[in-house]
C-alpha positions as CSV (number, residue, x, y, z in Angstrom):
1,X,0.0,0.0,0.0
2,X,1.0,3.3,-1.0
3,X,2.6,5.6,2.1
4,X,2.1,9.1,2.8
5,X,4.9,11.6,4.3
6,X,2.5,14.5,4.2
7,X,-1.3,15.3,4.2
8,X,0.0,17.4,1.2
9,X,1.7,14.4,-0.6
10,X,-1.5,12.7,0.0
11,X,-3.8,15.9,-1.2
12,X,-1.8,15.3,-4.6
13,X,-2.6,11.4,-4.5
14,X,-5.9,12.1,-4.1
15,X,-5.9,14.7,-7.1
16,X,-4.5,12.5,-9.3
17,X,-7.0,9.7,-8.4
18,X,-9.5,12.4,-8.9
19,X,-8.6,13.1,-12.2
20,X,-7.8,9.7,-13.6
21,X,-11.3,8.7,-12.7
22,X,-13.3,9.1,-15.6
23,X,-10.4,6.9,-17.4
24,X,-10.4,4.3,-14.8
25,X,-14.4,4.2,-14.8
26,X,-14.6,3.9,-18.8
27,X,-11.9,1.5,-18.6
28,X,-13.6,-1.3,-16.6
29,X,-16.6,-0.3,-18.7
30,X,-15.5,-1.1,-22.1
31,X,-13.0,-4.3,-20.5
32,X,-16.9,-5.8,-19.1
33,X,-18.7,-5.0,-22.3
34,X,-15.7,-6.5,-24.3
35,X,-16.5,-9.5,-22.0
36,X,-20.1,-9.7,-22.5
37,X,-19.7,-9.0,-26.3
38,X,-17.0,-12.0,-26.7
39,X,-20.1,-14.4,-24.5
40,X,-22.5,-13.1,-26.9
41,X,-20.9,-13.7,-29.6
42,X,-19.9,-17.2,-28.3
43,X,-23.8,-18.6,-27.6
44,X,-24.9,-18.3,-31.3
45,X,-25.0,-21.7,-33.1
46,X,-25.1,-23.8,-29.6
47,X,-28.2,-24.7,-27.5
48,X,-28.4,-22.6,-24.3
49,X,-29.2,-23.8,-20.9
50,X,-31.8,-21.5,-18.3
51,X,-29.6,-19.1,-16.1
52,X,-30.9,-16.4,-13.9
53,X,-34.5,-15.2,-15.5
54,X,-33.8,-16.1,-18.8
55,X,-35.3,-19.8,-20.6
56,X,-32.9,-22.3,-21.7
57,X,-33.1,-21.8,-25.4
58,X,-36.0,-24.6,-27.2
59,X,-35.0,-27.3,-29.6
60,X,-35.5,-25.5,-33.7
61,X,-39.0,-26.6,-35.0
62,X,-38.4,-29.2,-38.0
63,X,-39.7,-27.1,-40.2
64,X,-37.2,-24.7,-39.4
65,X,-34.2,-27.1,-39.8
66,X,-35.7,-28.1,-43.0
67,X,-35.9,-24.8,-44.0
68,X,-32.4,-23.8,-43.2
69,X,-30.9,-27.2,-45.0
70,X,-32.4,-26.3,-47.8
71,X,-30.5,-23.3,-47.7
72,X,-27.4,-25.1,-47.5
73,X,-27.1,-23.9,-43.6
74,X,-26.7,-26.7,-40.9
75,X,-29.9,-27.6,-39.6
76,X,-29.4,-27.5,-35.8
77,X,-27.3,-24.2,-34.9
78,X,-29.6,-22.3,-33.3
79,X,-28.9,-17.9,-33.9
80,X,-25.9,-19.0,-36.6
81,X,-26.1,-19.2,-40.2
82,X,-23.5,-17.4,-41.7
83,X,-21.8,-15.7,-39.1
84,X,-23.8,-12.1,-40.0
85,X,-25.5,-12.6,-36.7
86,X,-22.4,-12.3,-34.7
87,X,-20.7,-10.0,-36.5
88,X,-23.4,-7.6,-35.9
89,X,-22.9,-7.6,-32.4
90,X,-21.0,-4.5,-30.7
91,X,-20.0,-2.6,-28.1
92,X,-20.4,1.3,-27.9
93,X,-18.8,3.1,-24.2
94,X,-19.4,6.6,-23.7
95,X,-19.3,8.3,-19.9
96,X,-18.7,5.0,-18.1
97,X,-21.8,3.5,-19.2
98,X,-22.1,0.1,-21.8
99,X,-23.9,-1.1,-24.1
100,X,-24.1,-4.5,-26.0
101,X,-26.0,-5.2,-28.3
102,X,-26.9,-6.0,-32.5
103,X,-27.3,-3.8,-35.3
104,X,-29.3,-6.7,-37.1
105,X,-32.9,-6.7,-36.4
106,X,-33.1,-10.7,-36.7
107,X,-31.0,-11.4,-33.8
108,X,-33.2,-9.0,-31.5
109,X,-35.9,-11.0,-32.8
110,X,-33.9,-14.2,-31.9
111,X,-33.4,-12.8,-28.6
112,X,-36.7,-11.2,-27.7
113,X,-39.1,-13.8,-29.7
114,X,-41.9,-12.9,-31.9
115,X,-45.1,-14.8,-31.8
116,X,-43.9,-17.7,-34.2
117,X,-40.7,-17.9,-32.6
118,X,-39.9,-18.8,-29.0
119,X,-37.2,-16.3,-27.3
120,X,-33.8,-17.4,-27.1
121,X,-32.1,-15.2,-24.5
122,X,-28.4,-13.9,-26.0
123,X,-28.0,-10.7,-24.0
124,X,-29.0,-11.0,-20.9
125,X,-27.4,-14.7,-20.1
126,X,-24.5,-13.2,-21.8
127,X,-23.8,-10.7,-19.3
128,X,-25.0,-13.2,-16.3
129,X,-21.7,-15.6,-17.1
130,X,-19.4,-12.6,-17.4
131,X,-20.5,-11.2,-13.8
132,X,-17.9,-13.0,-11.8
133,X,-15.2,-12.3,-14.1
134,X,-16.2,-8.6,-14.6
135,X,-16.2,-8.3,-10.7
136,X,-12.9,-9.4,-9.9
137,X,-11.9,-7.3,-13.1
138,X,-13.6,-4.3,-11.5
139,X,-11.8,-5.0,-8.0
140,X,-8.5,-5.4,-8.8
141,X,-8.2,-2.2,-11.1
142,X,-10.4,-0.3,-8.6
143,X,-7.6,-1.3,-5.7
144,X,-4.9,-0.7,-8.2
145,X,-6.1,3.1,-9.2
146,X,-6.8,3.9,-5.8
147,X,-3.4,2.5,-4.3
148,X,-1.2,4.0,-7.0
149,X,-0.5,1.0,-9.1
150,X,-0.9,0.1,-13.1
151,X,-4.4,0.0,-13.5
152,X,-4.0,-0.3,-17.2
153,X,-2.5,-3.9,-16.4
154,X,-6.5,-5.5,-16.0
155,X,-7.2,-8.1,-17.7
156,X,-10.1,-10.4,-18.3
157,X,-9.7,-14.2,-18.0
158,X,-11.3,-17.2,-18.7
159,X,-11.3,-18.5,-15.2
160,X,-14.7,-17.8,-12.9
């Protein structure tokens, strides 16, 4: 922990906390929707299980495999046909606030459901598995900024 030899030495610590701030909260903003985004992008073309409020994602109708074979797609990969849906997916940070989300109007449908279509949940499960890792990426630069250290060093890992 960083030490103190004056109240002034510590006036200037605290001024320069005071004015990294808005870096170190847009930082751990765009490192948690990087992580959500990257989850996001993960889930298309794979069955989902339930977690938190959101349904485990249901099995495609035949009809819908059929359909998608005939396209020359592969019948059973739920959200993922030729990769459009997860490259539409993005990330925008501005003030320390996040968002994650799809420019493509399909995938919200995907996500939301529409009344011939059951929803299957991207977003919001999404953001559920990257909680622990966001947390402990929150903590450690938080602790870092505030005791003087590389902040900058955070990173995101696969572990939980």
């Amino acid at each position: 922990m960083k030490r103190f030899n004056s109240f002034g030495a510590f006036a200037a610590h605290l001024e320069r906390l005071a004015l990294a701030g808005p870096e170190v909260v847009h930082f751990i903003a765009d490192r948690a929707a990087e992580d959500i985004e990257k989850n996001a992008k993960g889930m298309l073309g794979e069955y989902q299980s339930a977690v938190g409020q959101f349904p485990a994602w249901e099995e495609l109708a035949e009809s819908t495999q059929a359909e998608r074979a005939r396209l020359g797609y592969s019948e059973n990969d739920p959200g993922f046909r030729s990769g459009e849906a997860q490259a539409s997916i993005g990330r925008h940070v501005e003030h320390g606030h996040a968002v994650v989300g799809s420019s493509d109007q399909n995938l919200v449908w995907f996500d939301l459901g529409t009344s011939k279509q059951p929803p299957r949940p991207v977003f919001g499960p999404a953001a559920i598995h990257a909680t622990p890792r966001i947390m402990a990426m929150a903590a450690w630069t938080t602790f870092a900024w505030v005791s003087g250290r590389g902040w900058r060093r955070g990173r995101l890992t696969s572990g939980g």
